[in-house]
N, C-alpha and C positions, 0 to 999 in steps of 0.2 A: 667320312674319311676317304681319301685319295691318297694313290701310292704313287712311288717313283721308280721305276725298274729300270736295270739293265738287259736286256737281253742275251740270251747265253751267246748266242754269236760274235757279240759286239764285247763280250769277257773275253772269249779266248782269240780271238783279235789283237785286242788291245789290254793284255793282260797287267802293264801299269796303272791302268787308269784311277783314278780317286775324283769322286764327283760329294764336294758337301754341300747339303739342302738345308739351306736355311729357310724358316717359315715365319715370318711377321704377320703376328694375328692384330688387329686391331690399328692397320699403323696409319700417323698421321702424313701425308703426303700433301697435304695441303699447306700447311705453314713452314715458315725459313726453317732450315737446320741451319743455325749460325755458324757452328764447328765444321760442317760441310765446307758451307762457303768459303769460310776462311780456308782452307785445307785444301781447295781448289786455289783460292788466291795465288796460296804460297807456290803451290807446283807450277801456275803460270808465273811467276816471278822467275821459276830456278829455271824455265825454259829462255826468258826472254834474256837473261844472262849468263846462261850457259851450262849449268852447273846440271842440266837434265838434260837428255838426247834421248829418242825414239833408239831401243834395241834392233840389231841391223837382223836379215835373214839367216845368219850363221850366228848369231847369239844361241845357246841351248835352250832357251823358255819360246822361241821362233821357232828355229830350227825343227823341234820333236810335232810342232802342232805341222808345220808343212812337211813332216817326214805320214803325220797319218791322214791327210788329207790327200797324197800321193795314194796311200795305202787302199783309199774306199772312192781312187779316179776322179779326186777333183786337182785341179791345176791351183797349187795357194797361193802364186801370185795372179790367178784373175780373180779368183773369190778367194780373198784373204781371211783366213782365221781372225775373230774379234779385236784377241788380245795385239798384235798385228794391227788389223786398220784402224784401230782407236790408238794407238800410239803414233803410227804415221800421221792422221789429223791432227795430232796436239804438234808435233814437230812443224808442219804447214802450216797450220792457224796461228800456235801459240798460245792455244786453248781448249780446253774440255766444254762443249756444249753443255748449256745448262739447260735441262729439259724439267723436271722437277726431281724433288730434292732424293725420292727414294733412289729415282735412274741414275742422277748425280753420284748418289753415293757407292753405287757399285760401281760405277765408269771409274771414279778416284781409285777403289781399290785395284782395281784391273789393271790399271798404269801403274802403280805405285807397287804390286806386288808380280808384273810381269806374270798376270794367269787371266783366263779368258774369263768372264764376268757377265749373266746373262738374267732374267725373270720371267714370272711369268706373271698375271693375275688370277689367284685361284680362283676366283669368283667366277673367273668365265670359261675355267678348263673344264670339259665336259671328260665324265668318268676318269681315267688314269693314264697314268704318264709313263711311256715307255722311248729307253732309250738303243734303237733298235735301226736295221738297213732298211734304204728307203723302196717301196715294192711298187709294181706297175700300175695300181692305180690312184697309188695318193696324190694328193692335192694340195697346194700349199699357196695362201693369200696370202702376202708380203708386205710387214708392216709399212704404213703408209700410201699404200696401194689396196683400197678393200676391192674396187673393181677388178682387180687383175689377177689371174688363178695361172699357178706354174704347175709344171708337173715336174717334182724328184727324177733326177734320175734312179733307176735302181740299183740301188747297191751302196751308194752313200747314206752315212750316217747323219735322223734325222731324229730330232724329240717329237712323238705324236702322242694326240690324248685318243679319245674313243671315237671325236669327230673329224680329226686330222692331224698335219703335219703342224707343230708350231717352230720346227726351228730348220734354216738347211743348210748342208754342208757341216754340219753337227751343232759350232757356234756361230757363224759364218753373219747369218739374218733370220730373224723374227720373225714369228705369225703377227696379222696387224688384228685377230682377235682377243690375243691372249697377253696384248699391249699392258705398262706398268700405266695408269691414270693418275692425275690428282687425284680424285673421287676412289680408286683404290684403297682396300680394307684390309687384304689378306693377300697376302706375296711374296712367291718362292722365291728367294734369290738363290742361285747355281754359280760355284766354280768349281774348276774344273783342272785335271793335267791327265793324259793318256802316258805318263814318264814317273816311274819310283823313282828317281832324284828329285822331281820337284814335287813330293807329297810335301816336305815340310812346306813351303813357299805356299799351297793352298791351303795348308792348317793357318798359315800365321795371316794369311789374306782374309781367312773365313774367321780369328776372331777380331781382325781389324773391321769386318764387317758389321759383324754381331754388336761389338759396344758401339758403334754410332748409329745401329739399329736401334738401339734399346731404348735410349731415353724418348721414344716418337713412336713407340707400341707400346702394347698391353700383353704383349706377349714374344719372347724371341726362342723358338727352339731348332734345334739343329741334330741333320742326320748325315752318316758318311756312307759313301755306299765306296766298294775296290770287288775285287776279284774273291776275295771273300766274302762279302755281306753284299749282293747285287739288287737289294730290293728292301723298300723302306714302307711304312706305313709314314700316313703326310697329316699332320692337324689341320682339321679345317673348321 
């Protein structure tokens, strides 16, 4: 078993925060999710006529992510918070990249439910998972760049396992070893609000997550971590 922590520092920081761990044992990532698909279909429909627009910078579900990215000195419009740059892509393209179906299905959630949306593969996180300020010697490889090694600034908030940084600027960008695969079996998925007005919005996100998890594993359980319960035990 592996766990998920918050760090005390990063509680009374950001004492709204609500982060739910979902844990997919078993999941199939390899075959279509049809209800996905479609469900992406539809959201590209409602963009290409209208009826969907990208939330601006002074919407509240924006707003509070580039109020804490201010807070631990990153700049959120040059590294945009997730929930942010993947709705600006859909309003540009007029489309959600299909990458496969597990990443698919939290990207859908993450536009649809206006909350940042991330994973990880447990298989390859080494010991545990804290979410904590970044210090002066971690390291962090960027998904799709395995050659290329950045250094955290310190002080921004970063998810790291035993062997490094896998996430920066909190949701920002991905480690490229702790990548969602086809060939994926077991997978955290993470959402997330640093704001108690929008806890409900990542409960109703996280069980919009869960029932399209469910029918494509063998297992779907789920943990909340807030400012009272900062640390979870993880199924693996």
């Amino acid at each position: 078993m592996t766990s998920l922590t918050v760090a005390p520092g990063v509680v009374e920081a950001f004492g709204g925060l609500r982060i739910v761990a979902i844990t997919a044992s078993g999941i199939d990532n390899r075959s279509a999710w049809p209800e996905v698909s479609a469900r992406l279909d539809d959201l590209e429909r409602a963009v290409a006529d209208g009826r969907w627009a990208p939330l601006g910078d002074d919407h509240p579900a924006i707003a509070i992510w580039h109020a804490a990215y201010r807070q631990f000195g990153t700049n959120p419009r040059r590294q945009r918070p997730s929930v942010d740059a993947l709705t600006r892509r859909v309003a540009r393209t007029g489309r959600l990249p299909r990458i496969s179906p597990a990443v698919d299905c939290y990207n859908l959630v993450s536009v649809t439910h206006a909350v940042p949306a991330g994973a990880f593969d447990l298989d390859r996180v080494e010991g545990h998972i804290t979410i904590r300020f970044a210090e002066a010697d971690d390291r962090f490889v960027p998904l799709g760049e395995p050659d290329e090694v950045e250094q955290p600034h310190p002080g921004e908030v970063v998810y790291a396992d035993d062997a490094g940084v896998l996430t920066r600027h909190w949701n920002h960008r991905d480690a490229d070893r702790t990548k969602v695969t086809p060939g994926s079996r077991r997978v955290l998925f993470l959402l997330e609000t640093v704001d108690a007005a929008h806890h409900a919005a990542v409960s109703a996100g996280a069980d919009e997550l869960s029932a399209l998890l469910r029918p494509h594993a063998e297992a779907v359980t789920r943990d909340v971590l807030d400012a009272a319960r900062s640390a979870a035990g993880l199924t693996r």
